[in-house]
C-alpha positions in Angstrom: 0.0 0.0 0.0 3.1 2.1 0.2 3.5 1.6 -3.1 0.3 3.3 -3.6 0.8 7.0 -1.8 2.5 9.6 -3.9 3.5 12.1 -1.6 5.1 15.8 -2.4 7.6 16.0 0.5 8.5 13.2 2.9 10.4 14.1 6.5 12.3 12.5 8.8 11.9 12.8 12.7 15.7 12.7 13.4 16.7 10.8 16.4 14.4 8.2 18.0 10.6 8.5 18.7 8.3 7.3 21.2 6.6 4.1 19.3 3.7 4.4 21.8 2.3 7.0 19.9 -0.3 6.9 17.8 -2.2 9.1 15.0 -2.7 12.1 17.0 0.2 11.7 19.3 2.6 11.7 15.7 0.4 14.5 14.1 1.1 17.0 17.6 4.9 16.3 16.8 4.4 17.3 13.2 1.8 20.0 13.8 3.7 21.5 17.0 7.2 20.5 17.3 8.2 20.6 13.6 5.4 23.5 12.7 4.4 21.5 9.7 0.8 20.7 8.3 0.3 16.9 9.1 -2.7 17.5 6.6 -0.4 18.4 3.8 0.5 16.0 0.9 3.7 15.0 3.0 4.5 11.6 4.8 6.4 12.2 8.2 8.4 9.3 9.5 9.5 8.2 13.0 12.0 5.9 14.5 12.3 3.7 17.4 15.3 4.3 19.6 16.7 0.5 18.5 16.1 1.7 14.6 14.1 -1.4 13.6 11.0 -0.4 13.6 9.3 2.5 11.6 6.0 4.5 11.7 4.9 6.5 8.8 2.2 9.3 8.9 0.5 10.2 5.6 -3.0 12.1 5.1 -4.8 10.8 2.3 -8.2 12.6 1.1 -10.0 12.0 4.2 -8.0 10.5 6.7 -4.7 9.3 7.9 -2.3 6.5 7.2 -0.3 4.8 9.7 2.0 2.8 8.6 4.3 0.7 10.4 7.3 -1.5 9.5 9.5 -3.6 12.4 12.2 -5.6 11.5 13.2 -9.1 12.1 16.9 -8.5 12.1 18.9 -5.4 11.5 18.6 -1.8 11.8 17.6 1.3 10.0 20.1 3.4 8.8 19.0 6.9 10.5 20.4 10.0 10.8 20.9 11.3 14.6 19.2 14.4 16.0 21.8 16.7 14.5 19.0 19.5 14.2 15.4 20.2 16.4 13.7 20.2 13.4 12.7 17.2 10.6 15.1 16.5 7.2 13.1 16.6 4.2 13.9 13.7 1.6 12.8 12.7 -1.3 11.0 9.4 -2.2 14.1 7.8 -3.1 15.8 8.4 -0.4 12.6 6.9 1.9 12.7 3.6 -0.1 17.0 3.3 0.4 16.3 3.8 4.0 13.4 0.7 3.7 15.8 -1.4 2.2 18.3 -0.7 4.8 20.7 1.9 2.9 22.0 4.9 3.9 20.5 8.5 2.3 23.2 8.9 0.5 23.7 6.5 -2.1 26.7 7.1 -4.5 26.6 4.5 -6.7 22.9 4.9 -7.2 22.4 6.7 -10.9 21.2 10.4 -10.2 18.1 11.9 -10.9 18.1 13.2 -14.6 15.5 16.1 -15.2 15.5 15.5 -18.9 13.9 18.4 -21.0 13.8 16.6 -24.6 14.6 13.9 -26.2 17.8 13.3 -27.6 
């Protein structure tokens, strides 16, 4: 179902999360600690303090999606709490960090914003 939402922006809650909270607990976070609009076409993801497991918050029409992904075995590759504030990704980056890469993939081929054909 992942596969399905096409957000504009996805963030990352740098740093570890409290897994106990739910919908509304995630969408104060967004709304007051990160002064974002949880209602916007964004997904805002969340990590436990172990980084293997992973909740996702995502508005879609008329309400929200929680999604949540813990691992058997390893760990998620996620940034610390450098800043107060969330790192905005792209959708790229969210799947590398689901397949347990790092953000910064340099052997991945770059993004081409191609204007014509050649």
């Amino acid at each position: 179902m992942l596969s399905a939402a096409t957000p504009n922006r996805v963030y990352l809650a740098c740093g570890h999360t409290d897994m106990r909270k739910s919908i509304d607990g995630l969408a104060a976070i967004v709304s007051f600690q990160f002064k974002l609009d949880p209602f916007s076409d964004s997904m805002f993801v969340f990590c436990n303090r172990g980084r293997d497991k992973l909740k996702i918050l995502y508005w879609d029409t008329n309400g929200f999606w929680l999604y949540y992904r813990r691992l058997e075995k390893g760990r998620f590759r996620w940034p610390e709490a450098d800043q107060a504030g969330p790192v905005a990704i792209s959708r790229r980056q969210l799947d590398w960090l689901l397949a347990g890469l790092t953000l910064e993939q340099h052997q991945a081929h770059r993004e081409v914003l191609a204007r014509r054909v050649a």
